[in-house]
N, C-alpha and C positions, 0 to 999 in steps of 0.2 A: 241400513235395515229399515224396510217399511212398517208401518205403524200396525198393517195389519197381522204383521209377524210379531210384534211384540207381547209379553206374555203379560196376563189379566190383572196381575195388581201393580206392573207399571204402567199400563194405561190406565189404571184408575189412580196412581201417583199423578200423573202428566196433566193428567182432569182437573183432579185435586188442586195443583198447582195452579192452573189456567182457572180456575176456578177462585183461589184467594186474588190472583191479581188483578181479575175484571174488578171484584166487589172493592179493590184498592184502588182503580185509577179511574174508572166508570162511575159515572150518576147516570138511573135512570129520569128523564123528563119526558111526561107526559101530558100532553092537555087536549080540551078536545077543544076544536075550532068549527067554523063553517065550512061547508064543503066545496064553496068557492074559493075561500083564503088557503084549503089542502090541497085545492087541486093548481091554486097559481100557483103555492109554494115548491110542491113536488116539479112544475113546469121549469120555474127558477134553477133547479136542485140538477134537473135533465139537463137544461139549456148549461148550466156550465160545467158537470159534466161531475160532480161532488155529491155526497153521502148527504144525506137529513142536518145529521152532526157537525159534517164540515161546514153547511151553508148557516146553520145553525150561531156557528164559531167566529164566520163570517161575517156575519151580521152584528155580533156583538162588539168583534175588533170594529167593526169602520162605527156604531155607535159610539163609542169610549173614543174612537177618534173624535168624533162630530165636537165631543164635550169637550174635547181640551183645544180646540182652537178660538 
């Protein structure tokens, strides 16, 4: 069954649900930068083919590497 067949207060269950588990596994981070360091970072993010989040993620795994060797 497609979603848009389904009846109005289990797609506001589905919501509901999708809705407790973002605020459960999601932080938002925001900051603002320059708009040279947005616009290399976004090139970065295209160039390898990953989300804000993942390059994001990225960058933090190979720092915490840097530190332990």
């Amino acid at each position: 069954m497609s979603y848009e067949k389904l009846k109005k207060d289990r797609k506001k269950a589905i919501s509901s649900n999708a809705n407790t588990y973002s605020k459960k596994n999601y932080k938002d981070v925001s900051m603002k930068v320059k708009p040279e360091v947005a616009a290399e970072f976004s090139a970065i993010c295209e160039k390898e083919g990953v989300s804000k989040a993942e390059m994001l993620r990225r960058f933090i795994y190979n720092y915490n590497s840097l530190q332990n060797t």
